[in-house]
SEPA-721675 format. One line per 5 residues: number of its first residue (from 1); their letters; for each residue x, y, z of N, C-alpha, C, O, CB. Coordinates in nm, 4 decimals. Glycine has a CB too. Layout:
BEGIN
NUM> a> X Y Z X Y Z X Y Z X Y Z X Y Z; ...
# end
This chain:
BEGIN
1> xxxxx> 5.9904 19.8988 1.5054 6.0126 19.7623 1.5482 6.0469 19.7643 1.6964 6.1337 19.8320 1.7516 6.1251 19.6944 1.4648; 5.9747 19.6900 1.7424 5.9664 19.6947 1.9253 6.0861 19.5221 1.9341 6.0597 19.4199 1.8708 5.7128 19.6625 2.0193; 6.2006 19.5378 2.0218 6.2571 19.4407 2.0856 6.2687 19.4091 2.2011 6.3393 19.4796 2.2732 6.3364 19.4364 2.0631; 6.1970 19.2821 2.2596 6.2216 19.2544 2.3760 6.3175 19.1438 2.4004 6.3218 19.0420 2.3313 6.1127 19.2370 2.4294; 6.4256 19.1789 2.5438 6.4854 19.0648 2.5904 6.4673 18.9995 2.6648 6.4623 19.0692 2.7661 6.5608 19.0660 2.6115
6> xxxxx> 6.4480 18.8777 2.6966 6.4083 18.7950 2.7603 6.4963 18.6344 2.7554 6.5149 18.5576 2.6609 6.2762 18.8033 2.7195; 6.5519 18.6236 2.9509 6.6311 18.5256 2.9703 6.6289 18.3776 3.0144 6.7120 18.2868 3.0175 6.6857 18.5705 3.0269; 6.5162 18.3898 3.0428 6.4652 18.2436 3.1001 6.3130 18.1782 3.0018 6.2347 18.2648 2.9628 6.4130 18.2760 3.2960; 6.2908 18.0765 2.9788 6.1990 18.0017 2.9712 6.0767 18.0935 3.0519 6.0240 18.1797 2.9815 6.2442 17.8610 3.0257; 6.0483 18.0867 3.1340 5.9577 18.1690 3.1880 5.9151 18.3148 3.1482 5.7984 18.3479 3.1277 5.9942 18.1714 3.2968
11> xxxxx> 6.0027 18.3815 3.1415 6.0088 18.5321 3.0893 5.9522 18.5272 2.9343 5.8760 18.6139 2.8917 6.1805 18.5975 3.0939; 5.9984 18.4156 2.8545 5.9616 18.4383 2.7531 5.7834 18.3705 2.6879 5.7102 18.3814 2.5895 6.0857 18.3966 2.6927; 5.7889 18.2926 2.8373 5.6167 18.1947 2.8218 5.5310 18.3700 2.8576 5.4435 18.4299 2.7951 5.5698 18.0005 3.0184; 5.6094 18.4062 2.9886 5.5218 18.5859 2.9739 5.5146 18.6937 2.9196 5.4559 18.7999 2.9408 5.5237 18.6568 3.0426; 5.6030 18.6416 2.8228 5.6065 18.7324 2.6998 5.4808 18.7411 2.6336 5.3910 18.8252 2.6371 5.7053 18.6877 2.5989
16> xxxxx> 5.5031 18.5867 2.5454 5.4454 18.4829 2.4267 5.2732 18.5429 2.5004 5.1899 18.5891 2.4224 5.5088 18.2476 2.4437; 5.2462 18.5340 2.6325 5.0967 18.5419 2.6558 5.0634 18.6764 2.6627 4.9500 18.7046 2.6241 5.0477 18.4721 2.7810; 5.1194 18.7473 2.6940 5.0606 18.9189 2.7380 5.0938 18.9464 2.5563 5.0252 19.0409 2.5174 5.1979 19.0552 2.9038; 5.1665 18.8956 2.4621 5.1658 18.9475 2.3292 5.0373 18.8511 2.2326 4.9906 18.8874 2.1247 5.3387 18.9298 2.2668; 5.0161 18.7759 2.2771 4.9003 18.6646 2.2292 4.7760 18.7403 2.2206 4.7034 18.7604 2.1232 4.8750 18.5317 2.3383
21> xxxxx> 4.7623 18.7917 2.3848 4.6657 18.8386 2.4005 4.5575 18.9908 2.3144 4.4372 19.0160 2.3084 4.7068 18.8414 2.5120; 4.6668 19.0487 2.2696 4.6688 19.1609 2.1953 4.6267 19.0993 2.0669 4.5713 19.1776 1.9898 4.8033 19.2382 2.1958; 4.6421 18.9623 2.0216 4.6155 18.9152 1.8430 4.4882 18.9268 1.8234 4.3950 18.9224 1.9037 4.6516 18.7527 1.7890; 4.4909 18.9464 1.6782 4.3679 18.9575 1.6268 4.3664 18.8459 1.4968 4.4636 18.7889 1.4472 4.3407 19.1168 1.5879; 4.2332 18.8357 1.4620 4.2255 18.7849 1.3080 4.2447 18.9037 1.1718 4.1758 18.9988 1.1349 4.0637 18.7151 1.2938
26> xxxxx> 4.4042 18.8290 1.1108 4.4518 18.9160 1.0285 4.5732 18.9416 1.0267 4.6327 18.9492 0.9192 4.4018 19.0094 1.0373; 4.6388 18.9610 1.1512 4.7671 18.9717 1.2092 4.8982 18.8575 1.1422 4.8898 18.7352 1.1308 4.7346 18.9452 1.3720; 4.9976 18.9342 1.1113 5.0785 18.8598 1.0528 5.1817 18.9212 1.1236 5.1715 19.0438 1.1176 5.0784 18.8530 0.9075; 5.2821 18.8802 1.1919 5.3800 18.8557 1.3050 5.5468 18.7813 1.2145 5.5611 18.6681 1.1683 5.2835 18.7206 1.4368; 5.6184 18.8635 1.2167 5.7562 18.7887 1.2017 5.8545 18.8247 1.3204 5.8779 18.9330 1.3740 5.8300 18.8306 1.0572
31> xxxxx> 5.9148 18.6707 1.3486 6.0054 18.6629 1.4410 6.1398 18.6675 1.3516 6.1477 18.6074 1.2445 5.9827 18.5363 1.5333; 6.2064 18.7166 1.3860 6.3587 18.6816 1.3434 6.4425 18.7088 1.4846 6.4373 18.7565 1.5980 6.4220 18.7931 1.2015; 6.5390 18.6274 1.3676 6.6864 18.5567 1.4993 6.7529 18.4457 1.4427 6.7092 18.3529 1.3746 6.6257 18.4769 1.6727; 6.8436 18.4667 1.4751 6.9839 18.3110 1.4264 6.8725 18.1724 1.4946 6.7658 18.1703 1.5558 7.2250 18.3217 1.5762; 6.9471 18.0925 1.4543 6.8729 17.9697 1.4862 6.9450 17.9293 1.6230 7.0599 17.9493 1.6622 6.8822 17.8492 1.3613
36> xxxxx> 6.8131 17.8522 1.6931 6.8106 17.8716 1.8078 6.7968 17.9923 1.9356 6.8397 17.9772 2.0499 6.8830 17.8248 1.8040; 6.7516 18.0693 1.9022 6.6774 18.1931 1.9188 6.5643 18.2330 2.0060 6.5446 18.3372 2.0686 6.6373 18.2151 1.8168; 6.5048 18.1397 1.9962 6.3855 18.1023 2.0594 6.1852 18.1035 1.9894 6.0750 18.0727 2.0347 6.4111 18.2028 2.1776; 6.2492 18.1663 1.8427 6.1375 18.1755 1.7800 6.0215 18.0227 1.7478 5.9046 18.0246 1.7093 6.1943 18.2420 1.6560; 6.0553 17.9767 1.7607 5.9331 17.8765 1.7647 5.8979 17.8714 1.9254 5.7762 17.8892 1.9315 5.9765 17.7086 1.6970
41> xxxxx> 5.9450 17.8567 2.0436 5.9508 17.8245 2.1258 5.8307 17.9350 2.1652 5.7226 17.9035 2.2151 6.0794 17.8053 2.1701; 5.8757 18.0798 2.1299 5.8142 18.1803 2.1542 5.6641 18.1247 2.0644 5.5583 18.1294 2.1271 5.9052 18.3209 2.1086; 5.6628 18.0826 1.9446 5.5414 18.0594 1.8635 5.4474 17.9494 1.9305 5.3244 17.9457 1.9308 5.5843 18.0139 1.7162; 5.5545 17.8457 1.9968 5.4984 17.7540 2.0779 5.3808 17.7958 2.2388 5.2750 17.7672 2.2948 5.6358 17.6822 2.1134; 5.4687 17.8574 2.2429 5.3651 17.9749 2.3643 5.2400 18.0514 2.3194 5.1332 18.0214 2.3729 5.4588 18.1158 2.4179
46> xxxxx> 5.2432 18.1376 2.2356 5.1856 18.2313 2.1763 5.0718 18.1432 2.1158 4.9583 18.1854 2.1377 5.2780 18.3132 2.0836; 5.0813 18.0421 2.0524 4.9373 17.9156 1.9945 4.8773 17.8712 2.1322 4.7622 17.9005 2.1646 5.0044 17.7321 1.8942; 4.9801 17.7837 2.2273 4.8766 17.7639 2.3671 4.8149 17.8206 2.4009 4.7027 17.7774 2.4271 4.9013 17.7519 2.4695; 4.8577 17.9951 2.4291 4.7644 18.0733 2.4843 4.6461 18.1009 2.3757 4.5488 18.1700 2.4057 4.8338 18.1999 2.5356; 4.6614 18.0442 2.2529 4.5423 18.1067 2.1896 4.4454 17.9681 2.1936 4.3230 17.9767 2.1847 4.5767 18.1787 2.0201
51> xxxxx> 4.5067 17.8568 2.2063 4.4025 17.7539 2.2560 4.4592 17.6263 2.2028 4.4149 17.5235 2.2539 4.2438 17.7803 2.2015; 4.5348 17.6166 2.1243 4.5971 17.5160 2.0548 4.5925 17.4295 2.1744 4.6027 17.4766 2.2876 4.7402 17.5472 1.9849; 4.5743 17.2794 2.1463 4.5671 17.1726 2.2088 4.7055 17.0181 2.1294 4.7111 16.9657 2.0182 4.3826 17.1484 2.1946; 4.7530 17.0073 2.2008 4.8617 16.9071 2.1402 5.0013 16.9809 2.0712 4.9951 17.1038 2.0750 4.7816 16.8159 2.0148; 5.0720 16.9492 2.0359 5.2110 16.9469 1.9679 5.2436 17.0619 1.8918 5.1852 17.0960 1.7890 5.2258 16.8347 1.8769
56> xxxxx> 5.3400 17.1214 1.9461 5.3158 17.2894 1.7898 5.4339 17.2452 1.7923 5.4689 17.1853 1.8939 5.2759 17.5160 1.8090; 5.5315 17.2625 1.6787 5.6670 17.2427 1.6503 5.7145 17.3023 1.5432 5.6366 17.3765 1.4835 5.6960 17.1226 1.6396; 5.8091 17.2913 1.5073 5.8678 17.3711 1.3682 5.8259 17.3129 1.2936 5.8061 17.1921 1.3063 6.0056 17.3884 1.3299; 5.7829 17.4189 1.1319 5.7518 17.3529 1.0183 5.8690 17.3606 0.8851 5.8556 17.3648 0.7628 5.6145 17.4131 0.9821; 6.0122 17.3597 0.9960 6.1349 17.3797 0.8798 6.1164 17.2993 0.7651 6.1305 17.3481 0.6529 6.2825 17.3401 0.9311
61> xxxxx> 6.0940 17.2112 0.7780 6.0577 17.1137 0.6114 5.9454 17.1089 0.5383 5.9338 17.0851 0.4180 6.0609 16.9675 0.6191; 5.8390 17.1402 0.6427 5.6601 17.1154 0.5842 5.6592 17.2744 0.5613 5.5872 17.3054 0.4664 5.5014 17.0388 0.7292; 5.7227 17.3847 0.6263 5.7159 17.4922 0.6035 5.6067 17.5899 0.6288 5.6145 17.7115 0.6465 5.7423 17.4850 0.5125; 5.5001 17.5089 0.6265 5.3992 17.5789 0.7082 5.2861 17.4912 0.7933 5.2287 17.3999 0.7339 5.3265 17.6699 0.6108; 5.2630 17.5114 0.8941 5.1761 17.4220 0.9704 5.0461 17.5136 1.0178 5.0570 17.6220 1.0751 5.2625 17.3554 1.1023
66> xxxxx> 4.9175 17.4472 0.9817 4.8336 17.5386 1.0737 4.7843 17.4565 1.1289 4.7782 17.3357 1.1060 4.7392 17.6345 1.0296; 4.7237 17.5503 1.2489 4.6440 17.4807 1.3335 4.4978 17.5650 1.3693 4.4869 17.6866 1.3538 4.7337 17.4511 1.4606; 4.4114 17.4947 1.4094 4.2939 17.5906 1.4523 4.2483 17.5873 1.6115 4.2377 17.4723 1.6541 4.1621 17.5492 1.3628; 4.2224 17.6806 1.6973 4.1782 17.7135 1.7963 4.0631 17.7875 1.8429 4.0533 17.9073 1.8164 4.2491 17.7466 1.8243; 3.9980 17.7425 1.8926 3.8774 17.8577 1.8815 3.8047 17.8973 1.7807 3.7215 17.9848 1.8044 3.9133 17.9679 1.9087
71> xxxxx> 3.8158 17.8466 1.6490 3.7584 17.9002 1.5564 3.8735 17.9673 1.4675 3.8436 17.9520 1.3491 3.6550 17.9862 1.6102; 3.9768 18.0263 1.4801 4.0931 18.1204 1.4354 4.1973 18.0348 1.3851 4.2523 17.9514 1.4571 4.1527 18.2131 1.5524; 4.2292 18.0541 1.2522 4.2762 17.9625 1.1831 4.4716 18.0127 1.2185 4.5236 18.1011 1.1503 4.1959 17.9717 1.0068; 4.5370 17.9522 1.3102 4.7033 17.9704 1.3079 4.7854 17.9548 1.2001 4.7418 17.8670 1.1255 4.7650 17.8857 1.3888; 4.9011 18.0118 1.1565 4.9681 17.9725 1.0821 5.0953 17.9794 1.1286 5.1290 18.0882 1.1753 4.9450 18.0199 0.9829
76> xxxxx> 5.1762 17.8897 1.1279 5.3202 17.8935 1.1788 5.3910 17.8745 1.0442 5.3876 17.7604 0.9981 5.3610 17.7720 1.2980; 5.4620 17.9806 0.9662 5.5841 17.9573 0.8345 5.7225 17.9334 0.9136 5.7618 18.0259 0.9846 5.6078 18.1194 0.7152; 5.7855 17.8360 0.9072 5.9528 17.9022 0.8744 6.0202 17.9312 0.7206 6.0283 17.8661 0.6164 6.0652 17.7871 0.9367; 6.0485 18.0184 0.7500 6.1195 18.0574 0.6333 6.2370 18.0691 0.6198 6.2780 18.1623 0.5507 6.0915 18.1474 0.5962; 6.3382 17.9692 0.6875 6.4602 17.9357 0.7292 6.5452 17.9106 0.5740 6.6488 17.9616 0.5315 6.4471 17.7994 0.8381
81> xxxxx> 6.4759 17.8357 0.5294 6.5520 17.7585 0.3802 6.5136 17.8099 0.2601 6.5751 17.7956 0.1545 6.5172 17.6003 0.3549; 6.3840 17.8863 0.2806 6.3431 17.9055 0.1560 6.3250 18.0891 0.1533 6.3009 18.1652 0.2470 6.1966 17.8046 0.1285; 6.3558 18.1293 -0.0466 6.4154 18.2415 -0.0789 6.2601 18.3032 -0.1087 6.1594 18.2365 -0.0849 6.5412 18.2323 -0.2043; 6.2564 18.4235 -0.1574 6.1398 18.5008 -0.1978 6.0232 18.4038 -0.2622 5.9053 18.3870 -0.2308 6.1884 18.6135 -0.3043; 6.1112 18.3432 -0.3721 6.0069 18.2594 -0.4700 5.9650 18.1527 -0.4309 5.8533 18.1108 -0.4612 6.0501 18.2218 -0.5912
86> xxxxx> 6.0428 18.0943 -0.3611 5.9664 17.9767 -0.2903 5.8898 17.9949 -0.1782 5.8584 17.8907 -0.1207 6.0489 17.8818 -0.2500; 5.8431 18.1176 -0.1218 5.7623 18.1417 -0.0399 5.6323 18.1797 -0.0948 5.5265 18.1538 -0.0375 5.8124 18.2227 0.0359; 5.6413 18.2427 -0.2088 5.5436 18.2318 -0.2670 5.4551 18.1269 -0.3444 5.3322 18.1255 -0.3499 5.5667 18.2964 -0.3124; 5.5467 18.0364 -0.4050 5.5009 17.8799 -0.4297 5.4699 17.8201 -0.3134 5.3817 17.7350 -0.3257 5.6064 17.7879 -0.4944; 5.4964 17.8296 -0.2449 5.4075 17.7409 -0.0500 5.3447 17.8335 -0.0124 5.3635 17.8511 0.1080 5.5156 17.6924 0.1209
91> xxxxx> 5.2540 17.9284 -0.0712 5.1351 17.9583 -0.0435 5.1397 18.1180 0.0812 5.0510 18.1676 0.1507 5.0691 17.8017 0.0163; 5.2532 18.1469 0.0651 5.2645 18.2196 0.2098 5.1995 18.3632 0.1405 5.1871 18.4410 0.2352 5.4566 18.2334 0.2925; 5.1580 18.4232 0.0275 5.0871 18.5285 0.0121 4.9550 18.4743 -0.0194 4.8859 18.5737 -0.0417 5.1425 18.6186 -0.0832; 4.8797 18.3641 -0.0336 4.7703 18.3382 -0.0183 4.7413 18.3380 0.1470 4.6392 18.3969 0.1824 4.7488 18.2208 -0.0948; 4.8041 18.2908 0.2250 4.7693 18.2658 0.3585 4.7831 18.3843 0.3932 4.7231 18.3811 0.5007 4.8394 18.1697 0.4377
96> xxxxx> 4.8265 18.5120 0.3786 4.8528 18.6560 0.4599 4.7520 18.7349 0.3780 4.6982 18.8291 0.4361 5.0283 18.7304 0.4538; 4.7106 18.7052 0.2225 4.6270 18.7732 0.1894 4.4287 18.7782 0.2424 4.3413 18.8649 0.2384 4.6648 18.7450 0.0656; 4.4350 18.6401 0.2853 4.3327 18.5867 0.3064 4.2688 18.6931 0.4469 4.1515 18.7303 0.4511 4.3660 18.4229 0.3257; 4.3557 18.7227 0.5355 4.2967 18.7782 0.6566 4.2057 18.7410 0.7316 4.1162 18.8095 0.7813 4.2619 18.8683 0.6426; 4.2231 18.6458 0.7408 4.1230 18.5150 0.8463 4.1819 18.4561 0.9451 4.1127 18.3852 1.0181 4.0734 18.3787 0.7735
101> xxxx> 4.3423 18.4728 0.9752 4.3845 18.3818 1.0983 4.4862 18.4746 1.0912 4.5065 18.5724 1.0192 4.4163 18.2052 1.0954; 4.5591 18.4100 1.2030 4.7022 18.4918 1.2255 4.7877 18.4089 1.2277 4.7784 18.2950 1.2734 4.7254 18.5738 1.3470; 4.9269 18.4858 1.1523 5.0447 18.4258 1.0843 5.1624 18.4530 1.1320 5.2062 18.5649 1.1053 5.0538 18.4564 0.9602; 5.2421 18.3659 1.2102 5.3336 18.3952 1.2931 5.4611 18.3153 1.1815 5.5797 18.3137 1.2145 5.2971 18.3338 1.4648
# end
């Protein structure tokens, strides 16, 4: 497990892109961190650079949001509220089994 720190808004938009850039279709990505952390923010970066157009935000209640770019199907989970089994009832091992987009 590789950790990077990063202190500013900026540092972490050059994070989010030089690690974007490396994705592939298939890739499944977990952020962890206490809340407020910066993990969506970081996810928020990491979709622009892949092409996302309009609004990326947390999916704490909808739980999973995708979006498509380029052809490459995104997936943003939080898994803030919900335990093993309910991740599996919202679909989150169909969406990682599939290997068609990448799952942050």
């Amino acid at each position: 497990m590789e950790k990077y720190e990063v202190k500013t808004l900026e540092e972490t938009k050059l994070l989010a892109e030089n690690f974007a850039a490396s994705l592939k279709a298939g890739d499944v990505v977990l952020l962890s961190g206490d809340l407020g952390a910066g993990k969506t923010t970081f996810t928020q970066f990491v979709f622009k650079y892949l092409g996302v157009e309009g609004v990326v935000n947390s999916p704490t209640f909808a739980v999973l949001k995708t979006y498509n770019a380029k052809g490459i199907e995104l997936n943003h989970f939080d898994a803030y509220r919900i335990n093993t089994a309910e991740a599996i009832e919202c679909g989150f091992d169909e969406v990682i089994s599939e290997r068609a987009g990448i799952t942050l």
